[in-house]
N, C-alpha and C positions, 0 to 999 in steps of 0.2 A: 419420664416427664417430657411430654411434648413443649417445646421451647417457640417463640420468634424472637430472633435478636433485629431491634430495630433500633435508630438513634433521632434525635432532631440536631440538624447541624453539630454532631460530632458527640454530643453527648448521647449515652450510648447506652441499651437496658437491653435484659432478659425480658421477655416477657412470657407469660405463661398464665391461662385461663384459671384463675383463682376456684369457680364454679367445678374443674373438673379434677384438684388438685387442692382441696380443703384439706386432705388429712395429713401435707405435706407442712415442715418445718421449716416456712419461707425464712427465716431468719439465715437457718445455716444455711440451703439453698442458693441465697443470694452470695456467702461468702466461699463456698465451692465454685458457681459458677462465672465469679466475677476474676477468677485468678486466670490473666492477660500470657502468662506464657502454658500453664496446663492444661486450662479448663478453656470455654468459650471467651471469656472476656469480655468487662464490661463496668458499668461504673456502679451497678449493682442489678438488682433484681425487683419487676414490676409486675403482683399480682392482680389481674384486673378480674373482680368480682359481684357476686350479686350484691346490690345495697340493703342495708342498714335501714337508708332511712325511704320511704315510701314515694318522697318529693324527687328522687333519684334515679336514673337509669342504670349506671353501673357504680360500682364501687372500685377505686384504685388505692391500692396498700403497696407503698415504695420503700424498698428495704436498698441501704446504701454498700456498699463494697466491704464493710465491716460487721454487717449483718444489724445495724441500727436501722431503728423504724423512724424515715423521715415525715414530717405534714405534707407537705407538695414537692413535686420536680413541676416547672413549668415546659420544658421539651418533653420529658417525659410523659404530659397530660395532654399534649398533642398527639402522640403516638397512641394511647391510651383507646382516645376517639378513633383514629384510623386501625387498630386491634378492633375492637368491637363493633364500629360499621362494616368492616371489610368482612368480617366473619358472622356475620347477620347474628350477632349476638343483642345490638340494638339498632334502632334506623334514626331516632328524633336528632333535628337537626333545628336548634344546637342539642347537644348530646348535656344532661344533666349529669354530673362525674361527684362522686361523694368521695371527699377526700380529708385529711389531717386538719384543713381549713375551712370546713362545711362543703358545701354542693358550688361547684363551676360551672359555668355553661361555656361549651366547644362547639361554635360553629365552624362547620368543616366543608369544606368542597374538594371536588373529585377532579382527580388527572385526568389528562388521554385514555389510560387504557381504563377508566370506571372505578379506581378504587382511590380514595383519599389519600389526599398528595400535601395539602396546607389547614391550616387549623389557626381560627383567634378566637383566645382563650380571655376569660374574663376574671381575672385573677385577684378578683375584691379589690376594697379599698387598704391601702398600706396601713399599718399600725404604725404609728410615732414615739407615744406613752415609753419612755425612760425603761420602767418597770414591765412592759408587758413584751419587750425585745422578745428576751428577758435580757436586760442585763442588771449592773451591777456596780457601777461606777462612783466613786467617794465624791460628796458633795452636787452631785447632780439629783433632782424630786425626784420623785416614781414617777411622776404625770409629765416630767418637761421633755421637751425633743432635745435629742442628740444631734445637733448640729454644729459642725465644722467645731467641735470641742477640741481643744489643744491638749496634745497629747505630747508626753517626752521619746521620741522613737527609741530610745537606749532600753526602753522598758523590754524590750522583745531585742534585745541586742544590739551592740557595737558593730557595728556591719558598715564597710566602704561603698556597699551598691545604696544605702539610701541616698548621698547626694550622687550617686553617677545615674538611680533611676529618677533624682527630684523628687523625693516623695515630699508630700506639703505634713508639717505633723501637728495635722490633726484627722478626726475621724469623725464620721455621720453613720447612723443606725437607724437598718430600715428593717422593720418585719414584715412579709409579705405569706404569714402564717409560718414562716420558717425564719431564721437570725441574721440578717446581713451585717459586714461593715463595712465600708467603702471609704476607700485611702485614695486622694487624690496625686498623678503624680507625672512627669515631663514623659516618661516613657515605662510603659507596662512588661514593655519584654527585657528590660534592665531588671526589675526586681527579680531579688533568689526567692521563686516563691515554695519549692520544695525547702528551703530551710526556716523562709519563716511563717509561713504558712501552718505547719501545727503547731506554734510556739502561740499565735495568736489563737486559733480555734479553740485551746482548750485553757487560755488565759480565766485570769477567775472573773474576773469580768463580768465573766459571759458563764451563766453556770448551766446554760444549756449547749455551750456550744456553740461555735457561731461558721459562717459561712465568708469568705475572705475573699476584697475584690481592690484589685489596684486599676483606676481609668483615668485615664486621658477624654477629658471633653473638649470637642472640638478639633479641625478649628472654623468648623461651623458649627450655631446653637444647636445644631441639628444632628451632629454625631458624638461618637463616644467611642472609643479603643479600650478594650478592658481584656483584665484576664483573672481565671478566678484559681482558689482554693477551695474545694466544695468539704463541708465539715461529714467524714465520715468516708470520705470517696479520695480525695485529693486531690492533686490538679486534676483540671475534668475541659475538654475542651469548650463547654458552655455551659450555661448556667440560668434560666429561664425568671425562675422567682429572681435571681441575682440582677438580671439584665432589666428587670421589673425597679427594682431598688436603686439602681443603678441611676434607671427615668427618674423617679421619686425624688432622689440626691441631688440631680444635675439641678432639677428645677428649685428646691432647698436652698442649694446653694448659690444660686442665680447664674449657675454657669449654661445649661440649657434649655432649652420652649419644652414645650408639654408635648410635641412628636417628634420622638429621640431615635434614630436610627443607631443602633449597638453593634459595634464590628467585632464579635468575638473569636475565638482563634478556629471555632468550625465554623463559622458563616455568620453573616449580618439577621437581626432580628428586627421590626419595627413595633416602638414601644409608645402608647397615647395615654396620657393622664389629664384627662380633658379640663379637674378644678381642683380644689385640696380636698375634697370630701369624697370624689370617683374612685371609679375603679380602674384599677387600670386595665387596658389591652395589650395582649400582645401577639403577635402575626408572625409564623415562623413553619417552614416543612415539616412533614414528619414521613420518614424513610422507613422502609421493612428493608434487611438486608439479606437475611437465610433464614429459615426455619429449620428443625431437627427434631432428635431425641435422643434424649440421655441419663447413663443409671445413675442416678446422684450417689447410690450406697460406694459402686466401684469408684466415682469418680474419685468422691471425697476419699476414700482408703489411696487412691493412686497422689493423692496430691498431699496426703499426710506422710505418705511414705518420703515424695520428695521435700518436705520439707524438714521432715525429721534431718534426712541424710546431709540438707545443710546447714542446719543449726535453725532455722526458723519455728514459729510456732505452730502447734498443732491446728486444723482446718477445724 
């Protein structure tokens, strides 16, 4: 399988030409190739393929580190556009991208040396509706917004880092074709987010699942500190649709304006939700870092073999 590993600001995908690798098992794919000490490493696997739908120039199918089929990556759907212009596989600019969430447009422009270097993505209007997260929350409609709703933080555990990170307890939910939740809180790099991090994701809550972000707004309207938990992948250095929810939230909550600059742990993103009914934008790199090739049959027996030997589960 011919590979490009590429990331946007730190988030980080396989990518591989869906059109010439259809008979290929992206599922396990993504969770052979995404093992960080055997395999190439990564936060999952991004097939970019012919569309579906005829309004559409390519097709993007993103499988996460666990081999689940997510709706969107938002770094990753910048990458997406710089895979497929760079490799004249499509030219229209913006790039029509058929994805989990209907069809994107990626306007992209070109570095110094002629190949796509930045990408803003138009990442629909955010879903609000209680019930269409999905979630799941007693006593809240189907139809009402999840806003700043009081939550008991003990629910996800007795934990000494909630007051040493400040977490505020309550939560906002944002869909931006995939599950957000966003916990407001003094400082983002005090949460243990390797411990609570899947305790929330697969809370019942949320029966699809949800995507975990602890931020800091401000302390201007105009920025945000965040760090995520990505539902299927785990801590992930960025988070695109996240840092999208994230804008959504701030202005929800009255904590920031509608042009949110997001400092996340791989790089700053800028984020525009210009009314409550837009779409939002958002503006961010997209890197190519190696390309290769690789036998998936070997690799996966090479990495089953070491996980057998130390207890872990089969690939």
């Amino acid at each position: 399988m011919r590979f490009t590993k590429m990331h946007g600001i730190g988030n980080d995908y396989v990518y591989i030409d869906g059109t010439q690798h259809a008979e290929f098992d992206f599922a396990r794919a993504a969770r052979i190739v995404s093992d960080r000490h055997f395999a190439i490493g990564s936060d999952g696997l991004i097939a970019v393929c012919a569309p579906t739908l005829s309004a559409a120039d390519v097709r993007m199918r993103m499988f996460n580190a666990d081999g689940s089929e997510g709706e969107m990556c938002g770094n990753g759907i910048r990458c997406v556009a710089k895979f497929a212009i760079d490799r004249g596989i499509a030219s229209a600019n913006p790039l029509r991208v058929e994805t989990g969430r209907g069809i994107l447009q990626v306007a992209w422009t070109r570095g110094r040396d002629g190949r796509v270097s930045e990408a803003t993505v138009d990442m629909g209007a955010p879903i609000l509706e209680h019930a269409r997260i999905p979630a799941r929350i007693e006593g809240i409609a189907p139809d009402a917004r999840v806003v700043a709703h009081p939550v008991d933080l003990a629910r996800w555990g007795a934990s000494d880092w909630w007051s040493t990170a400040g977490v505020e307890p309550h939560v906002t939910l944002v869909s931006m074709g995939n599950p957000h939740v966003i916990f407001c809180c003094a400082d983002p790099w005090k949460v243990s987010l390797a411990e609570i991090g899947p305790r929330i994701e697969r809370d019942a809550w949320f029966p699809a699942r949800i995507n975990v972000h602890f931020v800091r707004y401000g302390p201007s309207r105009s920025e945000a500190l965040m760090r995520t938990w990505e539902r299927g992948s785990g801590i992930t250095l960025a988070c695109g649709t996240g840092a999208s929810a994230v804008c959504v939230a701030g202005v929800l909550l009255g904590r920031a304006d509608r042009v949110l600059h997001a400092q996340l742990p791989g790089g700053p993103l800028r984020l525009e939700w210009p009314s409550d009914h837009a779409s939002v934008r958002m503006t961010g790199p997209a890197t190519e870092v190696f390309e290769g090739d690789v036998d998936l049959d070997a690799l996966g027996a090479s990495l089953t073999e070491h996980h057998v030997n130390d207890g872990a589960a089969h690939v």
